[in-house]
Every structure is written in C-alpha cells, then in structure tokens.
C-alpha positions as CSV (number, residue, x, y, z in Angstrom):
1,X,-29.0,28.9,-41.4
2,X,-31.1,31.5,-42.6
3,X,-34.1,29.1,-43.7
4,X,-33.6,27.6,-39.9
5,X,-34.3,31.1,-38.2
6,X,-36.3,32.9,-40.7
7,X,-36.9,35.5,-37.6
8,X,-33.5,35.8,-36.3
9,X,-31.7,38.7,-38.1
10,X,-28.3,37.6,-37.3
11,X,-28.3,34.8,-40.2
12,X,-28.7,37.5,-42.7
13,X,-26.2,39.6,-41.4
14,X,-23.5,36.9,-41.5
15,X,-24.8,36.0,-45.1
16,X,-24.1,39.6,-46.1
17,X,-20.8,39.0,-45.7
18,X,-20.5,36.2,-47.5
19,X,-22.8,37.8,-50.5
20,X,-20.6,40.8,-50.0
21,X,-17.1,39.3,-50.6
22,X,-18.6,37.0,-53.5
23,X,-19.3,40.1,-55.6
24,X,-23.1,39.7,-54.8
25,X,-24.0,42.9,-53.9
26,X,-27.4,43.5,-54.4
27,X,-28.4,40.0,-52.9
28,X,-26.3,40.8,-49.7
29,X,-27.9,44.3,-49.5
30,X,-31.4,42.7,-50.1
31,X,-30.4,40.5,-46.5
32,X,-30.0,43.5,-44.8
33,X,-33.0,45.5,-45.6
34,X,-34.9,41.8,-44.4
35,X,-32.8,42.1,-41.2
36,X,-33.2,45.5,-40.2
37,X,-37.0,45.0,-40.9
38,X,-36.6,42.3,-38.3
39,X,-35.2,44.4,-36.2
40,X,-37.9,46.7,-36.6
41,X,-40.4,44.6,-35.2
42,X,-38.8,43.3,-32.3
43,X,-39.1,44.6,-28.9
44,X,-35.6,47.1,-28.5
45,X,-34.2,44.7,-25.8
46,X,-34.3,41.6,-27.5
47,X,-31.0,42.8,-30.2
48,X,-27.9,42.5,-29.5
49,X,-26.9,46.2,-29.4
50,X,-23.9,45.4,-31.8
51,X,-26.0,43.5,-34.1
52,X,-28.3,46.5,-34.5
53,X,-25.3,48.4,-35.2
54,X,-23.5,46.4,-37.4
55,X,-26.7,46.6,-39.5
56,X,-27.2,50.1,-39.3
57,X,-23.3,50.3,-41.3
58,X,-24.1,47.7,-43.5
59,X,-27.4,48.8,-44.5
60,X,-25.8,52.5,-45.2
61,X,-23.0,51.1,-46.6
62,X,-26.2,49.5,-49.1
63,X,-27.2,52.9,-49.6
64,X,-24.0,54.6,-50.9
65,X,-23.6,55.1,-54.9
66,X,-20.8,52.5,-55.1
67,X,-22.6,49.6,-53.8
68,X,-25.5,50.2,-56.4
C-alpha cells in the first residue's frame, strides 16, 4: 500500500505497526519521520486529526532512548 500512495501518510503509519511488532524498529521509526514530513506539507485540513496525532506518539515514542 505504501508504493500505491506514496503521498498518503496513513500507509506508513499502519506499516509502523507492523515494523514495530516485528522487532523492526528503526525501519518502522524511519516510516514515521516520512509520514509526519507528509504531514508537514499538506494543507492542516486535509489530516485526519487522529492521524496527526497518532503520529505525533509514534514519532516521540521514535525519539525515546529505548526505541534507539
């Protein structure tokens, strides 16, 4: 899915999860920093507001020591 809608942030954040739970960390957090760039670029009305926050957790979640 995410090769379908290389624009659409949501694909990433569902393949997080799946990285996540697989032991892939640094591949899943790699997803998120794409998606919230994404996110950055698009107009603030176009994101689901709980897409936006999902990635907001999930990319600090990237940030803390034990996901590094």
């Amino acid at each position: 899915m995410v090769a379908r809608f290389p624009g659409n942030p949501a694909p990433l954040n569902e393949r997080y999860l799946l990285l996540s739970l697989a032991g892939q960390d640094r591949k899943a957090c790699a997803d998120i920093v794409r998606a919230n760039a994404l996110v950055g670029s698009a107009s603030p009305t176009s994101v689901d507001p709980q897409l936006r926050l999902e990635l907001q957790l999930r990319a600090k979640l990237c940030g803390s020591p034990a996901r590094q």
